[in-house]
MIDRENTI-134212 format. One record per residue: residue number from 1; residue in three letters; z, y negated, x of N, C-alpha, C in turn. Coordinates in pm, whole numbers, plus 50000, padded with zeros to 5 digits. Atoms other than C-alpha are relative to their C-alpha. Layout:
BEGIN
<NUM 'Ala' <Z Y X> <Z Y X> <Z Y X>> ...
***
This chain:
BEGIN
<1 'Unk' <50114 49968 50088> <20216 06632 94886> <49877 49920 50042>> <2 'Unk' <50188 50083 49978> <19812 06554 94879> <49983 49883 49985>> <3 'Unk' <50030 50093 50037> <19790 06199 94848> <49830 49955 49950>> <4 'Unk' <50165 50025 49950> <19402 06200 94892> <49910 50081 49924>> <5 'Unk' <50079 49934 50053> <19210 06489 94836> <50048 50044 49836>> <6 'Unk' <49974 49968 50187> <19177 06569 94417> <49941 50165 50006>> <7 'Unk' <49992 49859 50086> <19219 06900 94257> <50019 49951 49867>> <8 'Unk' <50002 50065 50117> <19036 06816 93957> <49974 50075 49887>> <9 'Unk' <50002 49886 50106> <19069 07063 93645> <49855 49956 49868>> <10 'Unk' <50116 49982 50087> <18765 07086 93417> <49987 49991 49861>> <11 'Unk' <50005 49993 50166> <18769 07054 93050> <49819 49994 49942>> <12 'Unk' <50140 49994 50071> <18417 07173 92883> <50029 50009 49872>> <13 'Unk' <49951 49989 50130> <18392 07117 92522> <49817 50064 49929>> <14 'Unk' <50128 49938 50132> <18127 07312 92239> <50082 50040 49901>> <15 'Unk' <49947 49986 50174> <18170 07320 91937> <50120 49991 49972>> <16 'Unk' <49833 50038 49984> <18485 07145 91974> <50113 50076 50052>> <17 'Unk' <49899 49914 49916> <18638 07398 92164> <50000 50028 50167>> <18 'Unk' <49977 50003 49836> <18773 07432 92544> <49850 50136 50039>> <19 'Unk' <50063 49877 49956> <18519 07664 92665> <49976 49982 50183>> <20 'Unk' <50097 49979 49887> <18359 07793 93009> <49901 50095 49977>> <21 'Unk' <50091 49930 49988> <18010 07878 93095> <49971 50082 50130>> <22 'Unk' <50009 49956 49871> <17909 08107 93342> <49844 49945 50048>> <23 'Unk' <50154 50057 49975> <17582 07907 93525> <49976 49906 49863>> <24 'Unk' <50042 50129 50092> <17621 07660 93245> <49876 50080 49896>> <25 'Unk' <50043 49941 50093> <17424 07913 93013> <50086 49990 49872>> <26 'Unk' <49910 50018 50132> <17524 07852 92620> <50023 50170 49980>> <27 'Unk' <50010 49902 50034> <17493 08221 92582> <50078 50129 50090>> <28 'Unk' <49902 49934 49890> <17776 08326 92860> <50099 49910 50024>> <29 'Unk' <49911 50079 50049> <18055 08161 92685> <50183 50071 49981>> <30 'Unk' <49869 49956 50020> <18432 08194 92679> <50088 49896 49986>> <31 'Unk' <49888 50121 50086> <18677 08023 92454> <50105 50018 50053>> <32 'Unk' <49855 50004 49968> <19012 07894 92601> <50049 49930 49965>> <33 'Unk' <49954 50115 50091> <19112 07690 92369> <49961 49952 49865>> <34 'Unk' <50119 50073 50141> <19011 07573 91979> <50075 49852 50022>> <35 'Unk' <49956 50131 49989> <19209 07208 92086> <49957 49965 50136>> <36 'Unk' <49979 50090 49888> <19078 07028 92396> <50111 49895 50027>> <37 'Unk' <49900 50135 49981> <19299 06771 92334> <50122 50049 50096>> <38 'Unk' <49867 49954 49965> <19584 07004 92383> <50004 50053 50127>> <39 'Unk' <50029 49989 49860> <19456 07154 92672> <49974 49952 50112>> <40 'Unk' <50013 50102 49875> <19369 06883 92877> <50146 49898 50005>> <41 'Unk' <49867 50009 49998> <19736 06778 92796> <50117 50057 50094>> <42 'Unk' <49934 49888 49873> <19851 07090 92974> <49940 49960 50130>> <43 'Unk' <50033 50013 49858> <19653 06998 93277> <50056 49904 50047>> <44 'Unk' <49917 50098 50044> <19832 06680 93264> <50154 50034 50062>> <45 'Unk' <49856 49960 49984> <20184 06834 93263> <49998 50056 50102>> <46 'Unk' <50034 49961 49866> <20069 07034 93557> <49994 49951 50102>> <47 'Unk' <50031 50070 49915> <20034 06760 93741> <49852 49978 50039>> <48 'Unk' <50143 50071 49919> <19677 06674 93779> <49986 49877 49990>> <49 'Unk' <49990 50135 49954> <19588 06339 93901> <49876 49939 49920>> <50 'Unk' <50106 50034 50037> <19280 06318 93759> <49893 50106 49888>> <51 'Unk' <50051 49891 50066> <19069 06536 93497> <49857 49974 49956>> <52 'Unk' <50153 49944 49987> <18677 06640 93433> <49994 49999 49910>> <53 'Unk' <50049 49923 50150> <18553 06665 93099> <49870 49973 49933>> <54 'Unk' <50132 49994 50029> <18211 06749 92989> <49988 50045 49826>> <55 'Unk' <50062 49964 50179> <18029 06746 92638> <49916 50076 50014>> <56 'Unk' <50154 49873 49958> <17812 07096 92674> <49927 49954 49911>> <57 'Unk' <50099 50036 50105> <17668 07008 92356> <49929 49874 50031>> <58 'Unk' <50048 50160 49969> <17601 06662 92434> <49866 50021 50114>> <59 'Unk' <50087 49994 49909> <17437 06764 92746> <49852 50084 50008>> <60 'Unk' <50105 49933 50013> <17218 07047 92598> <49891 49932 49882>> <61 'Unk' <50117 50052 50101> <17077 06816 92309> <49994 49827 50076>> <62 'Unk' <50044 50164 49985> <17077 06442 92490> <50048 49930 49944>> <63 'Unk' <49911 50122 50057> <17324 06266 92325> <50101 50041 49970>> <64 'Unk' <49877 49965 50046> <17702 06292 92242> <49987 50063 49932>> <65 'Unk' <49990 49925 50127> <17825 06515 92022> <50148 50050 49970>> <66 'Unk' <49850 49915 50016> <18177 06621 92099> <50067 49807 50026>> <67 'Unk' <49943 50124 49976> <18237 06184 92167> <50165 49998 49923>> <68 'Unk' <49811 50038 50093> <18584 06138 91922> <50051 50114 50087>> <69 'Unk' <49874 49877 49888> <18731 06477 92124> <50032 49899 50153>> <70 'Unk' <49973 50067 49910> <18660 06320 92446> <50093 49856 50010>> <71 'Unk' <49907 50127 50010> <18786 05991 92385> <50184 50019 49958>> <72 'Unk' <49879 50006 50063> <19102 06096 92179> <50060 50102 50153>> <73 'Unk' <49935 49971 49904> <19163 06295 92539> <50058 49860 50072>> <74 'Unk' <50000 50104 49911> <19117 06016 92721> <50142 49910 49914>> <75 'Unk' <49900 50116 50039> <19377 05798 92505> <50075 50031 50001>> <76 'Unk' <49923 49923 49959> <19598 06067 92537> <50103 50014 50109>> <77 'Unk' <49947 49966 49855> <19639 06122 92878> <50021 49853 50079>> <78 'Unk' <49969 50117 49945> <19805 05882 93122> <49924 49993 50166>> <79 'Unk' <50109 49985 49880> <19595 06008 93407> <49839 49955 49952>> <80 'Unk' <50101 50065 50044> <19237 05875 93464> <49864 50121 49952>> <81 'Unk' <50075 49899 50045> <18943 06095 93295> <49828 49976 49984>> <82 'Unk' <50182 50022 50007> <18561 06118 93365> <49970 50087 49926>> <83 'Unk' <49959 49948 50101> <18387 06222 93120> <49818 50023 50033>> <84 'Unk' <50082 49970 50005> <17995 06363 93139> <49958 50098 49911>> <85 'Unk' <50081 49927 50118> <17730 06536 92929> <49895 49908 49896>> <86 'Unk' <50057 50044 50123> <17461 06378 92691> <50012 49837 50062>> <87 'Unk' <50005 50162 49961> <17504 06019 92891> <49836 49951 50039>> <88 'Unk' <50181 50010 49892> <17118 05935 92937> <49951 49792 49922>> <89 'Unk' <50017 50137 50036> <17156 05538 92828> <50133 49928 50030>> <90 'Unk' <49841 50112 49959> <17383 05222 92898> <50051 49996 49899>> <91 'Unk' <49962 50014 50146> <17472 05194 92522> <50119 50095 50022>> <92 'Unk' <49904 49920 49990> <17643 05499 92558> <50097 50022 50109>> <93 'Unk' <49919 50005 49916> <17788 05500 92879> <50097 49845 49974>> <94 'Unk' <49991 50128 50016> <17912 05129 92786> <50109 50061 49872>> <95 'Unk' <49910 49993 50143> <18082 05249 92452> <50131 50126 50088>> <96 'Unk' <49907 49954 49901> <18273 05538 92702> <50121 49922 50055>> <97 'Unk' <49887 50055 49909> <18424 05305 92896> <50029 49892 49960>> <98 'Unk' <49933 50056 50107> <18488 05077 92626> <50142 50067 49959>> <99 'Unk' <49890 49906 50052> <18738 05351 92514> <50089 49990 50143>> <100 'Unk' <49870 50004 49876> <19001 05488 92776> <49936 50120 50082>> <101 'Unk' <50060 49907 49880> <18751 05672 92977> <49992 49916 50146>> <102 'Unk' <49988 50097 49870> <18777 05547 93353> <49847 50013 50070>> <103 'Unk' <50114 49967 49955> <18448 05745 93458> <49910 50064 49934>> <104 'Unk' <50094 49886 50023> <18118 05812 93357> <49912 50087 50104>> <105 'Unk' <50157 49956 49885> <17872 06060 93502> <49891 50034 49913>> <106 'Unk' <50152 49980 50028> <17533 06046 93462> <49894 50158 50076>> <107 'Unk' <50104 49926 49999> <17262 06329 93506> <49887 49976 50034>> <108 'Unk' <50189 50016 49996> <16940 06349 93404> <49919 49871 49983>> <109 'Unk' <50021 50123 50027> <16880 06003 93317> <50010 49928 50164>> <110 'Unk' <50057 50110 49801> <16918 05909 93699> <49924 49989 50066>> <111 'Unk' <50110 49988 49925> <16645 06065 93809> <49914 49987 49940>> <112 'Unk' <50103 50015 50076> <16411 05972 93553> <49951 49856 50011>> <113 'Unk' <50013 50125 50036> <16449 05582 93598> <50099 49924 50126>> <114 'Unk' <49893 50066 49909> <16547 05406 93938> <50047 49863 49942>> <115 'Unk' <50000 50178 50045> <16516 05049 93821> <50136 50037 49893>> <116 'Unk' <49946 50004 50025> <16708 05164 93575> <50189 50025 50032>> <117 'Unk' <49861 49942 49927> <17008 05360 93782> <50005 49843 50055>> <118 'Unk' <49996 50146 49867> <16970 05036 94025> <50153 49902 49858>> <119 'Unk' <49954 50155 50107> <17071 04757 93704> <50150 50122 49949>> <120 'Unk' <49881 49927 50040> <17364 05054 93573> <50109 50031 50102>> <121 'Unk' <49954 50014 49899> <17479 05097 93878> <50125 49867 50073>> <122 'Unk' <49942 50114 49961> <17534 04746 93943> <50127 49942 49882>> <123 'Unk' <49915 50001 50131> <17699 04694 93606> <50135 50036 50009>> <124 'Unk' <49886 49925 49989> <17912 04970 93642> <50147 50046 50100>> <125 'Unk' <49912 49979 49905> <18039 05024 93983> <50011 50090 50079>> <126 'Unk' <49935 49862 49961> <18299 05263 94085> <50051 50115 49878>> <127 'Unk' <49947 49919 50110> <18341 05381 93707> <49848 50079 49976>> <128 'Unk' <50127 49995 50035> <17989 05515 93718> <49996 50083 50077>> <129 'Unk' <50027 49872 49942> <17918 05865 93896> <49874 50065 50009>> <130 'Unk' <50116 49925 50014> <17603 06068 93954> <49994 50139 50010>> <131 'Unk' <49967 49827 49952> <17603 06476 93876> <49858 49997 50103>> <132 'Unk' <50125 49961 49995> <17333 06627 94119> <50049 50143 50009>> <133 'Unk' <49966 49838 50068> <17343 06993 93963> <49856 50080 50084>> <134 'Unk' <50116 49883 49908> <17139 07244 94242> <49982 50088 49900>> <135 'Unk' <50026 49775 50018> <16967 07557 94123> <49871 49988 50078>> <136 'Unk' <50049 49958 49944> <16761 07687 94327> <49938 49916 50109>> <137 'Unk' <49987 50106 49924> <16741 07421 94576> <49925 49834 49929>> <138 'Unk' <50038 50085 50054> <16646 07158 94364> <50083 49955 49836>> <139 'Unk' <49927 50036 50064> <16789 06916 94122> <49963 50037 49850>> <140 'Unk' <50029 49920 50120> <16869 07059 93796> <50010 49855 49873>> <141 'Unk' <49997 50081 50095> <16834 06850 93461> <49999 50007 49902>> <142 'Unk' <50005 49957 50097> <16855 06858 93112> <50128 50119 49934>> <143 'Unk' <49865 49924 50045> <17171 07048 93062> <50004 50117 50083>> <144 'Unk' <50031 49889 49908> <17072 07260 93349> <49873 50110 49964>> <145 'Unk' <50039 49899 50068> <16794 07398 93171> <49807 49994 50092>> <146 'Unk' <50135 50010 49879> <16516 07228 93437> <49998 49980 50138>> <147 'Unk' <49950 50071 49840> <16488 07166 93795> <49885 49897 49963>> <148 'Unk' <50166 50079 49965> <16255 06828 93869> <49990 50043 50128>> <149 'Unk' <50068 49998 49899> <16049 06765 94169> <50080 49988 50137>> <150 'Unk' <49943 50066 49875> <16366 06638 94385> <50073 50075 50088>> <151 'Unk' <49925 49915 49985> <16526 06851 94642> <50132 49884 50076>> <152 'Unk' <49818 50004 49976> <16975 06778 94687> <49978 49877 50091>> <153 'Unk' <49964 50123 49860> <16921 06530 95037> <49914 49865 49937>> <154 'Unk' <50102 50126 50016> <16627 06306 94904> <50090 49921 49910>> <155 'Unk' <49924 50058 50108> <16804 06291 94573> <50135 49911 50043>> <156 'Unk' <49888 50100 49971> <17134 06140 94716> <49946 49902 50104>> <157 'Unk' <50043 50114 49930> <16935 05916 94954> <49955 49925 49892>> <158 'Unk' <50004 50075 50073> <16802 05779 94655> <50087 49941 49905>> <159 'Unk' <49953 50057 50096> <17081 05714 94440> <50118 49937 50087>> <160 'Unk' <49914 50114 49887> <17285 05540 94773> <49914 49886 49969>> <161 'Unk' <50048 50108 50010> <16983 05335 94753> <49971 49926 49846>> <162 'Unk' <49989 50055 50133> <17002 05258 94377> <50127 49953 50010>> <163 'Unk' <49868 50077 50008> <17383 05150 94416> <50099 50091 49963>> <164 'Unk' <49892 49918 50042> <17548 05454 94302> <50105 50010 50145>> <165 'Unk' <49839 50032 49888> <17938 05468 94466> <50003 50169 50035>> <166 'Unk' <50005 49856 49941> <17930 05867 94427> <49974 50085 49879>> <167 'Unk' <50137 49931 50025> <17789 06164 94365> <50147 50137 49986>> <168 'Unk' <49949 49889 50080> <17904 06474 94174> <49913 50169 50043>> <169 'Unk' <50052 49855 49970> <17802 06805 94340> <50011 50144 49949>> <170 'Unk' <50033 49779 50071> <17730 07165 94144> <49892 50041 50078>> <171 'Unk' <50081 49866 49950> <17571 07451 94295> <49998 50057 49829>> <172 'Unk' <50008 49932 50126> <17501 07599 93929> <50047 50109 50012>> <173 'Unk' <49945 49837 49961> <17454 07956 94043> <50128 50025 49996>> <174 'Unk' <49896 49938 50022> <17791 07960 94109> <50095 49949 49951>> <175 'Unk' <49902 50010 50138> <17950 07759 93845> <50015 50076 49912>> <176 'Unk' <49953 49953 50077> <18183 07927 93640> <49971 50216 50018>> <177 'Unk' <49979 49838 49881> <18136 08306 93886> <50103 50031 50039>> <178 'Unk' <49915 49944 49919> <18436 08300 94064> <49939 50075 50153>> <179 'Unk' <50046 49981 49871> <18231 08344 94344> <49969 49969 50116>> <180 'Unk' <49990 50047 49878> <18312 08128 94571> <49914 49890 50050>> <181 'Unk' <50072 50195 50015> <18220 07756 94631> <49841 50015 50095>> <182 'Unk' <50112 49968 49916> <17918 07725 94802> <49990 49863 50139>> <183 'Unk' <49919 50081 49902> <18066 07563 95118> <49931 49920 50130>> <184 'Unk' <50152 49999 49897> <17690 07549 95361> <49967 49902 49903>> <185 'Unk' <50049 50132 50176> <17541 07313 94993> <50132 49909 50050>> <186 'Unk' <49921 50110 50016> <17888 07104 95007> <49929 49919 50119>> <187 'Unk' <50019 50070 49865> <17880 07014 95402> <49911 49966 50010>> <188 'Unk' <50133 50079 49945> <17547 06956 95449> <49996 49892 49923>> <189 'Unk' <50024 50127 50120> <17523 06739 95124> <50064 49865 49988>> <190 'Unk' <49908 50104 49922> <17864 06527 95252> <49924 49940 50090>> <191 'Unk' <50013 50077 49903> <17735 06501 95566> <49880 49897 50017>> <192 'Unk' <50160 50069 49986> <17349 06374 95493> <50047 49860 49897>> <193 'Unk' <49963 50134 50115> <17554 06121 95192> <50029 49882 50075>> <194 'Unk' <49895 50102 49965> <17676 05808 95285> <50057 49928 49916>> <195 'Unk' <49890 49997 50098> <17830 05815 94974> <50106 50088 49902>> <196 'Unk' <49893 49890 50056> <18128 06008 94842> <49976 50139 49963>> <197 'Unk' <49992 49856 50076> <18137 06330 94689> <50117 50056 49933>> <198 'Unk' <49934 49935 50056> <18291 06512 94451> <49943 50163 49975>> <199 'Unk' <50059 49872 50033> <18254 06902 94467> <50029 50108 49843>> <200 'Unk' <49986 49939 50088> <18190 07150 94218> <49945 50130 49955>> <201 'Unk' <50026 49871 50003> <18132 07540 94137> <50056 50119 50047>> <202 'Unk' <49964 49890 49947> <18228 07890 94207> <50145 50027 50057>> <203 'Unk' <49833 49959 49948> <18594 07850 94309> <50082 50107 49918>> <204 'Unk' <49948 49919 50029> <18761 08124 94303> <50179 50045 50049>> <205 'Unk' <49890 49958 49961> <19046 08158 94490> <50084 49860 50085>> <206 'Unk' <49913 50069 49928> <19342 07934 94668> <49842 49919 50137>> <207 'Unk' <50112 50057 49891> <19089 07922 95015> <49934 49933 49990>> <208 'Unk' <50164 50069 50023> <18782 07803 94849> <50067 49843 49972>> <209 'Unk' <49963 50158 49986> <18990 07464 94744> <50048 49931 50130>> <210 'Unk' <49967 50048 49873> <19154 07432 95076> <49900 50000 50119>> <211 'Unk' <50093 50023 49918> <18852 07476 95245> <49896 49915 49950>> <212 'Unk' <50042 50136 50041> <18658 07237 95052> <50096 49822 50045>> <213 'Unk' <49954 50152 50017> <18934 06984 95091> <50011 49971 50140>> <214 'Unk' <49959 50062 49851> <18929 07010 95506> <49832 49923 50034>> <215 'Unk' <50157 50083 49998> <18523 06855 95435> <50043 49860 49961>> <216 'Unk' <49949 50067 50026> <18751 06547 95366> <49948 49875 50073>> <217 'Unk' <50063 50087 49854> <18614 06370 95681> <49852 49989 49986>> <218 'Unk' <50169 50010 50048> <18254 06415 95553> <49956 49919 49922>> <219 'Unk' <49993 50064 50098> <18341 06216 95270> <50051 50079 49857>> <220 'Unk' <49973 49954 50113> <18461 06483 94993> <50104 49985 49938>> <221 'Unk' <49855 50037 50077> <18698 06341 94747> <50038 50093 49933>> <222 'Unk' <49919 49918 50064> <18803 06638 94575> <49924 50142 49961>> <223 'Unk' <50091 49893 50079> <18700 06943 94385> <50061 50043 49855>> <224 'Unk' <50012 49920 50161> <18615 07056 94012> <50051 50173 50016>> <225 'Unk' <49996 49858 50041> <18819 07380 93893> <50016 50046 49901>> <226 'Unk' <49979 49935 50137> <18745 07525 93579> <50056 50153 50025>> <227 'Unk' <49978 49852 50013> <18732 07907 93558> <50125 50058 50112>> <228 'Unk' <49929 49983 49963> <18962 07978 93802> <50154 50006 50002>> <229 'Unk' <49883 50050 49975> <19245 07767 93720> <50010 50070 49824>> <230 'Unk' <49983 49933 50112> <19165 07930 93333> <50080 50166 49982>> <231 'Unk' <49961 49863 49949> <19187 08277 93472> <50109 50030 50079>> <232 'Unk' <49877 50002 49976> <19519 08187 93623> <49953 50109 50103>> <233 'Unk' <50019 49949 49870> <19373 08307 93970> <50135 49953 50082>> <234 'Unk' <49939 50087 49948> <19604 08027 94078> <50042 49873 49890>> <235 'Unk' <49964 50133 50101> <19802 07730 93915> <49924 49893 50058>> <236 'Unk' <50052 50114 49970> <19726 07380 93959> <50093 49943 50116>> <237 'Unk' <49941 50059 49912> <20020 07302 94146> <50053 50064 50145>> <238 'Unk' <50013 49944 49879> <19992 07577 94389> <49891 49964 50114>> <239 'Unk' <50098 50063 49922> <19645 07440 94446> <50027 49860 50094>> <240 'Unk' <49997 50102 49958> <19768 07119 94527> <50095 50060 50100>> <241 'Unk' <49892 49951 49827> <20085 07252 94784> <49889 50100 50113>> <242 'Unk' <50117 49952 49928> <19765 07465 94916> <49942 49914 50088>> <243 'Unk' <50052 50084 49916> <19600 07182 95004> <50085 49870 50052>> <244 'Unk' <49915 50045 49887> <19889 07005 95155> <50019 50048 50083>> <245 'Unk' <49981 49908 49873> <19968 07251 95387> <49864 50047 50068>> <246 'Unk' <50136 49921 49927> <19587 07317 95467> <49976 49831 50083>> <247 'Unk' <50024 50106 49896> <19605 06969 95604> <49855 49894 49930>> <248 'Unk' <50113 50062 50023> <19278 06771 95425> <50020 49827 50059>> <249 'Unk' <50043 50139 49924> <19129 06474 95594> <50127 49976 50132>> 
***
């Protein structure tokens, strides 16, 4: 089996329920679940090594909102669990990983305030993550609802040089499509980093994880699969014998 590369299952929460968005739109929504808890349980039993879980709400108003779900996952599960959405201060990221969260990721708040990423950064570590969410070649913010000024390469040159350990990659567009990772965005974005990566979007099928996970050598530690692994395209633990036999790193 994979020792290395992560096949990392997704948990989105609104309105206290498992959902996926398609492009992270509130208004192209589908419930798979009214218990996160329970569901990120099952991913768990599946064998995942590691699990994803975002506060949509949190992230579309700027501050927690689904916090007690997340956490009561996190205390839950015996695997380790990052946990993003609505993080745009140390207070809050600080009370996270107070609890039995192992990782936060940060957003929009990174690019608004180096000095500040720099001092959180240092604080934090390797429990401390950075999303940079593309649309349209530029970094998206606010729950995906803006791009700023920064385009994908600058942005991760700057948050190597703030202290961040690694970096959380969406293509939006094709989060939550099934249309297929966006594999030209990963590589280039690995290869210009000289810090980690974690991928994320559009997976659709068996290939798209095993071909993300042979970018292993670029630096890509794993990949985010929501919709896919919902839509029982594929299990979790086929993904993972997938990407044993596809060989990563």
């Amino acid at each position: 089996m994979n020792n290395g590369f992560l096949v990392i299952p997704a948990v989105d929460i609104m309105g206290g329920r498992c959902v996926r968005l398609i492009q992270g739109l509130p208004d192209k929504e589908t419930v798979f679940g009214n218990d996160p808890v329970a569901v990120a349980e099952n991913w768990e039993r599946e064998g995942a090594r590691f699990l994803h879980v975002v506060d949509l709400d949190g992230a579309f108003k700027g501050k927690p909102v689904n916090k007690e779900i997340v956490e009561r996952i996190a205390a839950r599960l015996s695997i380790p669990v990052q946990v993003g959405g609505g993080i745009r201060d140390a207070q809050t990221a600080r009370s996270y990983l107070a609890s039995d969260v192992e990782r936060v990721v940060v957003g929009t708040a990174a690019f608004r305030d180096q000095l500040w990423l720099s001092e959180l950064a240092s604080e934090l570590g390797d429990r401390l993550a950075v999303g940079v969410d593309v649309r349209k070649g530029q970094v998206a913010v606010a729950g995906w609802t803006q791009t700023g000024p920064l385009a994908p390469l600058e942005a991760v040159q700057n948050l190597a040089s703030a202290g961040v350990k690694r970096i959380i990659y969406t293509d939006t567009s094709k989060d939550g499509t099934l249309g297929g990772a966006n594999f030209a965005g990963i590589k280039e974005l690995a290869d210009a980093s000289p810090i980690p990566l974690i991928a994320s979007g559009g997976v659709a099928e068996l290939d798209d994880v095993v071909r993300v996970s042979r970018l292993a050598e670029f630096g890509v530690e794993g990949i985010i699969v929501g919709m896919a692994l919902y839509r029982r395209r594929f299990t979790l633990p086929e993904a993972e014998q997938a990407v044993a036999r596809g060989g990563a790193g």
